[in-house]
N, C-alpha and C positions, 0 to 999 in steps of 0.2 A: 504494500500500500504506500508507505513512505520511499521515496527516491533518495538519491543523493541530490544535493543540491552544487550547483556548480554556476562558480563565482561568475557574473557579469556586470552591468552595469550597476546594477543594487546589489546590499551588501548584502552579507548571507543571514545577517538574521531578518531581515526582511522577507528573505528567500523564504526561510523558513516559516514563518507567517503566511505569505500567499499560499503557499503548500497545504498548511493545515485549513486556512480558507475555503482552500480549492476543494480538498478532501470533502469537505461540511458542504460545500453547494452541491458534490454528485450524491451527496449522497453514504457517503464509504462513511463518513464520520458523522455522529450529532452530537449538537451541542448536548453538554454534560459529561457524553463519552470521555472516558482516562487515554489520556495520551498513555504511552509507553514510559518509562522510567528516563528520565533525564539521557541516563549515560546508553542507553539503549537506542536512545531517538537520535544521540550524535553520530553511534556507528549504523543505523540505518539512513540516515541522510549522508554520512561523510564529511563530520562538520565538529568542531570542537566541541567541549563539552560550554563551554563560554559563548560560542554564539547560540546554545541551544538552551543559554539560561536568558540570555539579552534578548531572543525572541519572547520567550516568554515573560519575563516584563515590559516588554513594551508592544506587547499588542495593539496596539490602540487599530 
């Protein structure tokens, strides 16, 4: 379900943000649903464990 995220013009935690967005509009995810464990969701996206904590504060 989760991708790796790969760096372009926005930064990865933002990546990470659309992603879980994207997941919640098909479908694959609802709101409430638990994400994966922090350090789970960096090796399933490919992403440190720090952009996968700055995602998740700053969701706006």
């Amino acid at each position: 379900m989760f991708v790796p995220v790969v760096s372009e013009n926005i930064n990865r935690s933002q990546r990470i943000v659309a992603q879980i967005r994207s997941l919640i509009a098909e479908g694959k995810l609802k709101p409430g649903d638990r994400l994966p464990p922090e350090r789970e969701l960096a090796q399933l996206m490919n992403v440190s464990l720090t952009s996968v904590r700055e995602a998740i504060q700053n969701r706006e």
